[in-house]
C-alpha positions as CSV (number, residue, x, y, z in Angstrom):
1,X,-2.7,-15.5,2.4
2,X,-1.8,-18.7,1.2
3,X,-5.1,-20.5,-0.8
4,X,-5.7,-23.9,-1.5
5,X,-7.7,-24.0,-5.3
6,X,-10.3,-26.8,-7.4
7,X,-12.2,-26.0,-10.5
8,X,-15.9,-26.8,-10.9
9,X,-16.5,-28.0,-14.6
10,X,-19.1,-29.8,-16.3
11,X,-19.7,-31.9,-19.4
12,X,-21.3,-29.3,-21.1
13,X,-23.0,-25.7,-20.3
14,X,-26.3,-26.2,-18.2
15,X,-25.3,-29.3,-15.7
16,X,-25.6,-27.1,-12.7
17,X,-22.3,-25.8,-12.5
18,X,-23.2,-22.3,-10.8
19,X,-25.5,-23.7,-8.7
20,X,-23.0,-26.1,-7.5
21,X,-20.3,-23.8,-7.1
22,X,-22.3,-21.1,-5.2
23,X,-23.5,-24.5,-2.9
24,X,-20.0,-25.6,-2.2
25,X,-18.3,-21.9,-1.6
26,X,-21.4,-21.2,0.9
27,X,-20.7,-24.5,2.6
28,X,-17.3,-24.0,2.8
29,X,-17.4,-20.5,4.1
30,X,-19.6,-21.8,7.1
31,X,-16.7,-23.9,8.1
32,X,-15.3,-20.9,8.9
33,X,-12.7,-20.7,5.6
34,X,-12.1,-17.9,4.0
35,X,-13.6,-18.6,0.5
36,X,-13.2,-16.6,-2.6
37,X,-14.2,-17.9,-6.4
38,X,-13.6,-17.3,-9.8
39,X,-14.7,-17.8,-13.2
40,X,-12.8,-19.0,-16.0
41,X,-13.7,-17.4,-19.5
42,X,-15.7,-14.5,-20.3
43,X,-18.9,-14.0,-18.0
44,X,-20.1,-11.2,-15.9
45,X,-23.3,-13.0,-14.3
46,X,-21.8,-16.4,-12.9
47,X,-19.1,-13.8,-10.4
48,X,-22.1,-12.2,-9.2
49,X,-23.6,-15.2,-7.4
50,X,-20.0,-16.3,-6.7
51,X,-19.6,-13.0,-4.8
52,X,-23.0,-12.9,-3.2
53,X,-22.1,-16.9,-1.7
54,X,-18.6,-15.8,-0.9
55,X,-19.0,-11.9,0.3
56,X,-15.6,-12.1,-1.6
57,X,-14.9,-10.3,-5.3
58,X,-14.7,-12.8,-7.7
59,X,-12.0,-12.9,-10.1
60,X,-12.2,-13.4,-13.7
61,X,-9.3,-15.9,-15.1
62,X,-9.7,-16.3,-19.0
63,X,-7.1,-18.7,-20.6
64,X,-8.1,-17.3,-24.1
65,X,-7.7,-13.4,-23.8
66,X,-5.2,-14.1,-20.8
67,X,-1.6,-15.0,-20.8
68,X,-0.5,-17.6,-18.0
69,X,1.7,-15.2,-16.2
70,X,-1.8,-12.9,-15.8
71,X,-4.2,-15.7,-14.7
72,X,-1.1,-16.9,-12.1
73,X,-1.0,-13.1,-10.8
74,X,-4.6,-12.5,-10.5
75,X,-5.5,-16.1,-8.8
76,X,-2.2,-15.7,-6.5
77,X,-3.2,-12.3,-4.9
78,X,-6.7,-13.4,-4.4
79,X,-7.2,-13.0,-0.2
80,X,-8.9,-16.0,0.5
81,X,-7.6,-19.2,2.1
82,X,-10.1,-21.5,-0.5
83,X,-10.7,-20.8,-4.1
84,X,-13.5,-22.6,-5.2
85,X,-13.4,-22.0,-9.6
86,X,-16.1,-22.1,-12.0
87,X,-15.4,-23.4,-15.4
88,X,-16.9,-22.3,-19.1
89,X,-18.9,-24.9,-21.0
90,X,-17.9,-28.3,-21.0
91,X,-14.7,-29.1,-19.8
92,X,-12.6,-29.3,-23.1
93,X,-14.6,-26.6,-24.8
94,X,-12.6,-23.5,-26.6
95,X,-11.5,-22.1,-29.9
96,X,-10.2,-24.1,-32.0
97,X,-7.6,-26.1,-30.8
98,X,-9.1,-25.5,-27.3
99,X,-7.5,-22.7,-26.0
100,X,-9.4,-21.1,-23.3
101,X,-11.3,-23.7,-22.3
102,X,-11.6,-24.9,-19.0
103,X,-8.9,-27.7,-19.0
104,X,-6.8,-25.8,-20.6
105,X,-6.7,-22.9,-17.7
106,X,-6.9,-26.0,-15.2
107,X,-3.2,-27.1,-16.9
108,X,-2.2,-23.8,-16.8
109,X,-2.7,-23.2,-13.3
110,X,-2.0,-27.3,-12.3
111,X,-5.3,-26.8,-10.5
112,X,-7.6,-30.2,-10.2
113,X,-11.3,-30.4,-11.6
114,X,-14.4,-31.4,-9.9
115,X,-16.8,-32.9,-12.4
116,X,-20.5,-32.1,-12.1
117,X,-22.4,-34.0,-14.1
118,X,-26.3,-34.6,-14.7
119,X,-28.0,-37.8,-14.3
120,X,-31.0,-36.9,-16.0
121,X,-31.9,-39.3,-18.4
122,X,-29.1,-41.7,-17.8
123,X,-27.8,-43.5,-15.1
124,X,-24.6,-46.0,-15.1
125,X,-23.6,-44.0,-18.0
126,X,-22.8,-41.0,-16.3
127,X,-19.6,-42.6,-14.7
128,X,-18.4,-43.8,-18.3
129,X,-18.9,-40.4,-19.1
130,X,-16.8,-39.2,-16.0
131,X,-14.1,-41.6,-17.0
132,X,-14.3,-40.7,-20.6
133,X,-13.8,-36.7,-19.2
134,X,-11.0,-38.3,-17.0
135,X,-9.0,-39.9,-19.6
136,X,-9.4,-37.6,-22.6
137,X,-5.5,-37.1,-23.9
138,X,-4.0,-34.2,-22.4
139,X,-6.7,-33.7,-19.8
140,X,-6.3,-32.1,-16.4
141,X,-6.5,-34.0,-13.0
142,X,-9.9,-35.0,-12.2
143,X,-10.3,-35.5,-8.1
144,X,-13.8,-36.6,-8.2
145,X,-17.6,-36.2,-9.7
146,X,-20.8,-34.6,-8.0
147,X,-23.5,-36.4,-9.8
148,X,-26.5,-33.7,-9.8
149,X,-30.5,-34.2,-10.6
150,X,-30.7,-37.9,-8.8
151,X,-34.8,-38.6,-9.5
152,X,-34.3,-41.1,-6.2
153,X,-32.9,-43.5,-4.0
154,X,-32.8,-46.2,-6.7
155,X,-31.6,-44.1,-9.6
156,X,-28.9,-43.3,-7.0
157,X,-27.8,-46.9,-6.4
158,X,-27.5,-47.4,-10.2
159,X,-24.8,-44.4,-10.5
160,X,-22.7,-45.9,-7.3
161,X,-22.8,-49.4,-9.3
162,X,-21.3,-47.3,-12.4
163,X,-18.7,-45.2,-10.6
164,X,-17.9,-48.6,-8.6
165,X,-16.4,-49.7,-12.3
166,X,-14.0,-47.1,-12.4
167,X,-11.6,-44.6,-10.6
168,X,-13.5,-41.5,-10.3
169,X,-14.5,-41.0,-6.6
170,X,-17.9,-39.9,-6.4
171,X,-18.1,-37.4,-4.1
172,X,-21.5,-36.5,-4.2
173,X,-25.4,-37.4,-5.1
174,X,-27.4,-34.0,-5.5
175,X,-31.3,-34.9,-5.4
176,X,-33.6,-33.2,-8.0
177,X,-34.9,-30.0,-5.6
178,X,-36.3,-27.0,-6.7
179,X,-34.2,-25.3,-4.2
180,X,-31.6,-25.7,-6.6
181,X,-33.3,-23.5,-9.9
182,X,-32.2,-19.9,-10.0
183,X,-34.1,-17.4,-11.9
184,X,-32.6,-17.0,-15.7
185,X,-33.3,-14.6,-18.9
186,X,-31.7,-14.5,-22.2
187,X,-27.7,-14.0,-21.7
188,X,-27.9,-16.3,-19.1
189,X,-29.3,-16.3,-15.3
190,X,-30.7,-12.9,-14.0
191,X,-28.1,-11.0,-12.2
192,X,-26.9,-12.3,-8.7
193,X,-28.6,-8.2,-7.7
194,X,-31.7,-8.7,-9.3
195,X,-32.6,-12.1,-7.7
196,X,-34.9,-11.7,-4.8
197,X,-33.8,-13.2,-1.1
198,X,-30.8,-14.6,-3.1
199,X,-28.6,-15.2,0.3
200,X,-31.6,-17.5,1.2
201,X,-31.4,-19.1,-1.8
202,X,-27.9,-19.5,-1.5
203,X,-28.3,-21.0,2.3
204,X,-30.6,-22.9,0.9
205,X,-28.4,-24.4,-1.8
206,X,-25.7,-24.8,0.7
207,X,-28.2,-26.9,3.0
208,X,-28.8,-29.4,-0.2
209,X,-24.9,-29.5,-0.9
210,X,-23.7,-30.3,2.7
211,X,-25.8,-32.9,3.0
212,X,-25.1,-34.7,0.0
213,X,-21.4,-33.8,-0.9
214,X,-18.6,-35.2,1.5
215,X,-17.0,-31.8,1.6
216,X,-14.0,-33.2,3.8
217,X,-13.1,-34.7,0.5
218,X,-13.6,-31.8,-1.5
219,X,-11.1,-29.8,0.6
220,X,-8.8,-32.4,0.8
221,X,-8.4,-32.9,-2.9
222,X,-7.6,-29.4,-3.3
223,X,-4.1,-28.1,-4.1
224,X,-1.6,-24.9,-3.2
225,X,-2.1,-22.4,-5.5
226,X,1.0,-21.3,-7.0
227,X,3.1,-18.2,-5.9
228,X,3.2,-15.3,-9.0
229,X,3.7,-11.9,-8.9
230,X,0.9,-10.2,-10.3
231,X,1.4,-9.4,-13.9
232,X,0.0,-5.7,-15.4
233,X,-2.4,-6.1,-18.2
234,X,-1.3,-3.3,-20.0
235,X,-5.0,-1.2,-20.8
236,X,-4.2,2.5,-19.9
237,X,-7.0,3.7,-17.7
238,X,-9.0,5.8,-20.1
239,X,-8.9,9.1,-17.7
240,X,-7.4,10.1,-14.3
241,X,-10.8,10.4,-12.3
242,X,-12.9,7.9,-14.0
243,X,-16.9,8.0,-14.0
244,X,-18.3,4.6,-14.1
245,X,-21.6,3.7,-14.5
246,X,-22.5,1.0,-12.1
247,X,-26.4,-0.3,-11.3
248,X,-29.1,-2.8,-12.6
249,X,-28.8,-1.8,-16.3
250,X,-24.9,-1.2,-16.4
251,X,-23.1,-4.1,-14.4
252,X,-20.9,-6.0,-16.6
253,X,-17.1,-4.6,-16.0
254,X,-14.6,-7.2,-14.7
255,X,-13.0,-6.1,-11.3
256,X,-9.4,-7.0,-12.8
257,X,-9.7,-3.8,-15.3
258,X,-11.0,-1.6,-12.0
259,X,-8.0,-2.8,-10.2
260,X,-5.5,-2.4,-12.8
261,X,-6.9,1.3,-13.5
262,X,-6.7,1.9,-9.8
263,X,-3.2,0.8,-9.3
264,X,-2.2,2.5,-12.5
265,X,-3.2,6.0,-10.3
266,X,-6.8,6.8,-11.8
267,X,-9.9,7.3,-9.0
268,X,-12.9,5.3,-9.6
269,X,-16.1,7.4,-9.0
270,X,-19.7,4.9,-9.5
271,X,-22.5,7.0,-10.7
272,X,-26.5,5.4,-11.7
273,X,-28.0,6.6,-14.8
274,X,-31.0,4.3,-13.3
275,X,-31.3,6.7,-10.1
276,X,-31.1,9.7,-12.5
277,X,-27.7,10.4,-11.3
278,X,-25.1,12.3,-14.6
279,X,-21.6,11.1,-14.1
280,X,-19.6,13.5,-12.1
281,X,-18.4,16.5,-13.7
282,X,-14.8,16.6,-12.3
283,X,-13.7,12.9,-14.0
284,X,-12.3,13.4,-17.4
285,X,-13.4,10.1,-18.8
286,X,-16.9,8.4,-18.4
287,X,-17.4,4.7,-18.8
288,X,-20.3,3.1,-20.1
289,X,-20.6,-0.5,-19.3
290,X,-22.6,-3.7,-20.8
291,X,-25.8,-4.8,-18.7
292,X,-29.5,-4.5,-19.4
293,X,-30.1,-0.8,-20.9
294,X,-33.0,-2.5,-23.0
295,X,-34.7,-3.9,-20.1
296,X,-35.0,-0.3,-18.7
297,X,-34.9,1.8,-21.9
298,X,-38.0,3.9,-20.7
299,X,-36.7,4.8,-17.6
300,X,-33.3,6.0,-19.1
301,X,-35.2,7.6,-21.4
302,X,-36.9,9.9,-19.2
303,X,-33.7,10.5,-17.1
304,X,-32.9,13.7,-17.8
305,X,-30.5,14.5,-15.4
306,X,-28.6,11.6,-16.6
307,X,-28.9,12.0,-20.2
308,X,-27.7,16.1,-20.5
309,X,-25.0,15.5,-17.7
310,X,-23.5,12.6,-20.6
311,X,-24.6,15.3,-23.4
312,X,-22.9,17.7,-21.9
313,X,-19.6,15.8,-20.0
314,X,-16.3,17.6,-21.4
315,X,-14.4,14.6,-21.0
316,X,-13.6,11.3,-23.0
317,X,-17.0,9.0,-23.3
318,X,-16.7,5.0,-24.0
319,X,-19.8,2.7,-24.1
320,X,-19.2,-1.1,-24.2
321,X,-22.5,-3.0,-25.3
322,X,-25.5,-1.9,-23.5
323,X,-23.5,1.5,-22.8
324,X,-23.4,1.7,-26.5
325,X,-26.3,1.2,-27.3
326,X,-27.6,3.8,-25.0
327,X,-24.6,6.9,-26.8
328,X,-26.8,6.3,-29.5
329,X,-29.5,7.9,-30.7
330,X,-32.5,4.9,-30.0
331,X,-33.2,1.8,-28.9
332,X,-35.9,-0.4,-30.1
333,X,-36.9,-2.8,-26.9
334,X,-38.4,-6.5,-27.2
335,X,-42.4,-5.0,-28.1
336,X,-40.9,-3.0,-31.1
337,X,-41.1,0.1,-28.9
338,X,-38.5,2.8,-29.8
339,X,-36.7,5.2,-26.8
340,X,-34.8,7.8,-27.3
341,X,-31.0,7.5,-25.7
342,X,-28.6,10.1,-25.8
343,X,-27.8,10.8,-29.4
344,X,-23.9,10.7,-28.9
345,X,-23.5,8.4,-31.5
346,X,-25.2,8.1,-34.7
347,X,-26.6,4.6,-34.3
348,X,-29.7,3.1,-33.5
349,X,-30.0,-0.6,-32.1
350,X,-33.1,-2.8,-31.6
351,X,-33.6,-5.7,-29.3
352,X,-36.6,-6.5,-31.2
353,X,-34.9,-7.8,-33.9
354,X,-33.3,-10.4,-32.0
355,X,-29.7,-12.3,-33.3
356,X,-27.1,-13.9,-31.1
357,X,-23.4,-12.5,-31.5
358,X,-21.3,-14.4,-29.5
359,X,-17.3,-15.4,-29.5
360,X,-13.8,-14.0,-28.5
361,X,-12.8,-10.6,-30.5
362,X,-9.8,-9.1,-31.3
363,X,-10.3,-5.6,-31.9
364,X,-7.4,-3.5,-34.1
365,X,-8.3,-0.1,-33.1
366,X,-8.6,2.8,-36.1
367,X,-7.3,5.7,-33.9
368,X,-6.6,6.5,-30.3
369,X,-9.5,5.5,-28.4
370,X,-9.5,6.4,-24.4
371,X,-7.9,2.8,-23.5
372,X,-5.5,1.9,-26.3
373,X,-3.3,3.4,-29.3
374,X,-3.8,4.2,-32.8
375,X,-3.7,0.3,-34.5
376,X,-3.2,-1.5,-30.8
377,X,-5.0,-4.6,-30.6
378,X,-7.2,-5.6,-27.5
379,X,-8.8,-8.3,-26.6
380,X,-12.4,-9.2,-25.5
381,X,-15.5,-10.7,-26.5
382,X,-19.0,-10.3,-27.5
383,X,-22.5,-11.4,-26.3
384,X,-25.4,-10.1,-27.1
385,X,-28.9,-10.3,-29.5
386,X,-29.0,-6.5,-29.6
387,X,-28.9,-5.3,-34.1
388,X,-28.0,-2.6,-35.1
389,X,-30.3,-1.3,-37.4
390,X,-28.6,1.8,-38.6
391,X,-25.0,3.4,-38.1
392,X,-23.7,6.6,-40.0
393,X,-20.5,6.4,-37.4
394,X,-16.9,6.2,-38.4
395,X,-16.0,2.5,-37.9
396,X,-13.9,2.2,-34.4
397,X,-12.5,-1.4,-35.1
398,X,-11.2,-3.7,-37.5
399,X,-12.3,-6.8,-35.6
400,X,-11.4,-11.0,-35.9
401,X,-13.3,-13.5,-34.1
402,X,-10.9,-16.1,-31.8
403,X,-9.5,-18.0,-34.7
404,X,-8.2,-15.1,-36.5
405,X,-11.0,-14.4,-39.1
406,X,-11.9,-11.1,-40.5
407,X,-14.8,-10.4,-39.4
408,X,-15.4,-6.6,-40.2
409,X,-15.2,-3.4,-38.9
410,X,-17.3,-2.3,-35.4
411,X,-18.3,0.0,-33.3
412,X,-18.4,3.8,-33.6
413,X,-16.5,7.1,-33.1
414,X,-17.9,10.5,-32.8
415,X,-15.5,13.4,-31.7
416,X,-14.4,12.5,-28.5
417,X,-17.6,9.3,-28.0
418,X,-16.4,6.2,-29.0
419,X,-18.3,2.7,-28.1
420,X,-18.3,-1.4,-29.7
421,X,-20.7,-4.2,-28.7
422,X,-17.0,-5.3,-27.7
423,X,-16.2,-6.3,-24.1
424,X,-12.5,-5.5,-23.0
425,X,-10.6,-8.2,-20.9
426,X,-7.2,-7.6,-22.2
């Protein structure tokens, strides 16, 4: 299936780009398209609302731990006739240099940008803004801007006279609505799964778009995306028959790493340590996921079917952030209160003690681990406030941050348990 593709980006992080996005794929879809989205740069939560708006998967596409030939082959097997994209940040935000940010996938992929932009607290100036966005050297194509948080009718008239100066079309006017505010906690908004009577939320969000965004315009502007064969990231699947954890506390795995597993040969089989549920004896590998362990740490502490079937699991055990933290021995939640986790790992983590690690990783692995060879490098990134407030493990990683600096070793290796804060992408 041929599919026609824009990005959604923003000035900066918090103008309403989700919201927006999961509007205008909604909207879309009820024209009777078949929409699918994505999300450029690393981000778990953002693809859950696209896929909830969409009933499509939504793809991850991350310029930074990507190489073009990947993000071509993943947005060009996407089976969908629209692809309605969701930038990172402001538009021209990366590592140094700005690799991986959102223009620089939208250049990549010769895909055109949608500006959304915020009027709050400004007025005129948003379309010198817009222009300035437009113009900025080595810039992608900008088709348009979707002004959001109009206070009223007059505040609207004073934008129109701005973009009027310039030659940005403005395809939209979004009114200040609290239909528009989703739920959020500390990584970002809740999870698309955790958000109650989201699809009437999202209907509702569609209702504000259509009437204030000329979405003929929007799917006019929209371009071919490009024929590529799909390139294999090359992450081994860490077993044949692979256990992964999959609910409320454990949800942050990108799709393409399931799908390149899955056409590598290795079976997928989704347990919940939540519903008490150990991961299935006949896999020979068990993946641990990132989520929100620390939000349910006394539940999965009194799981005990859960905890002695990962205790006792003969075969390879990875835990990636929250999974982790829950291998090791405790976790300290946000009242100072300390549960027991399974012990797998001699390390014990607190979200009580609260400091933000955040940035692209390179991680030079010291041995085999279940995904990777002795001294391979992979690449990934880390989010999270969890500390670690004690680890006698043998280091797992000699990790840089996305410029290249040293930034230490990481994670932890037990026998045949190994697990990082570190989220694989590549």
């Amino acid at each position: 299936m041929s599919a026609r593709a824009l990005i959604v980006a923003a000035a900066r992080s918090g103008s309403g780009k989700t919201v927006i996005t999961i509007g205008l794929q909604r909207a879309l879809r009820r024209q009777g398209l078949v929409v699918a989205g994505a999300k450029l740069g690393p981000d778990y939560i953002d693809p859950g609302f696209h896929a909830a708006a969409t009933g499509m998967p939504s793809v991850a596409l991350d310029g930074f731990a990507m190489s073009p030939a990947t993000m071509r082959g993943l947005a060009a097997h996407i089976a969908a006739d629209t692809l309605v994209a969701e930038g990172t940040m402001g538009l021209f935000d990366g590592v140094a240099g700005g690799q991986g940010a959102t223009a620089d996938v939208a250049r990549t992929l010769n895909w055109p940008v949608l500006l959304v932009l915020d009027a709050g607290g400004s007025a005129q100036t948003v379309a010198a803004l817009a222009h300035g966005l437009a113009t900025y050297p080595g810039g992608p194509t900008v088709i348009g801007a979707i002004v959001n948080r109009v206070a009223s009718d007059r505040h609207g008239r004073m934008i129109a006279a701005g973009f009027a100066q310039i030659a940005i079309p403005l395809l939209g006017m979004i009114p200040a609505d609290a239909r528009l505010a989703l739920p959020s906690r500390h990584l970002g908004l809740v999870q698309a799964g955790e958000t109650g009577a989201l699809d009437d939320r999202i209907d509702a969000i569609a209702d504000v778009v259509a009437a204030h965004v000329d979405l003929a315009a929007v799917r006019a502007a929209m371009v071919p995306v490009t024929e590529a064969p799909l390139a294999t990231i090359s992450l081994r699947p860490p077993g044949q028959r692979i256990a992964v954890a999959r609910d409320a506390a454990f949800g942050f795995l990108y799709p393409h790493l399931l799908d390149q597993w899955r056409r590598s040969g290795a079976e997928i089989a989704f347990f919940s340590p939540l519903a008490d549920q150990p991961p299935p004896a006949d896999c020979d590998a068990c993946w641990l996921p990132g989520g929100y362990p620390e939000l349910h740490a006394a539940r999965l502490a009194a799981n005990r079917a859960f905890l002695g079937g990962l205790r006792g699991f003969a075969g390879a055990v990875h835990g990636e952030c929250g999974g982790y933290m829950v291998l090791g021995d405790a976790i300290e939640d946000a009242d100072g209160v300390s549960h027991a986790m399974a012990g797998l790992l001699p390390i014990e983590t607190s979200f009580g003690r609260r400091k933000l690690h955040l940035g692209y990783r390179r991680a030079r692995w010291r041995g085999a681990v279940p995904f990777a060879s002795d001294a391979e490098t992979s690449i990934g990134h880390e989010f999270h406030y969890a500390t670690i407030t004690r680890d006698d493990g043998e280091p797992l990683a000699d990790m840089t941050d996305g410029e290249g600096r040293a930034i230490g070793s990481a994670g932890s290796r037990r026998g045949r348990v190994t697990g990082t804060f570190f989220h694989l992408i590549a």
